[in-house]
C-alpha positions, 0 to 999 in steps of 0.5 A: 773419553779423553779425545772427548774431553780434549774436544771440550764435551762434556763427558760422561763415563762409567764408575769403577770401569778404569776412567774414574781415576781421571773424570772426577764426577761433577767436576770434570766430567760425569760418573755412572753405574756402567749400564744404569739407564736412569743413572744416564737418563739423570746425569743427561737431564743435569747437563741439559738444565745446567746454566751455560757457565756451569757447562762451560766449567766441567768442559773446561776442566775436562779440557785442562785434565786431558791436556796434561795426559800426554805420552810424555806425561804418563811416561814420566809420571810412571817412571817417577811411581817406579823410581819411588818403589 
């Protein structure tokens, strides 16, 4: 997911699967039931009718929130968590 968003797609993930604490649905990428075909089928068509902009904006966030997850990033965020227990 996140080389997708760091390439600028629009992404679209499965809810409760791990990633839905990075994609925020609808705002940096999609989020669906895992296996929902019309889910899927649904999120696909809202891309496709969206304006340029409106896709332009969720790849852009997608881009900003994959940029900040860098190793060194999560490591010092983790070690920050830890410090904090």
């Amino acid at each position: 997911y996140l080389e997708a968003m760091a390439r600028g797609c629009i992404t679209i993930a499965s809810r409760n699967e791990g990633i839905d604490g990075v994609i925020i649905d609808s705002v940096n990428g999609y989020l669906v039931e895992a296996g929902n075909v019309e889910e899927i089928a649904d999120v696909i068509k809202k891309i496709f009718n969206s304006t340029s902009y409106q896709r332009e904006i969720i790849a852009m966030a997608g881009y900003e929130t994959a940029s900040k997850m860098t190793d060194k990033n999560m490591a010092l965020d983790y070690l920050n968590k830890l410090k904090s227990l």
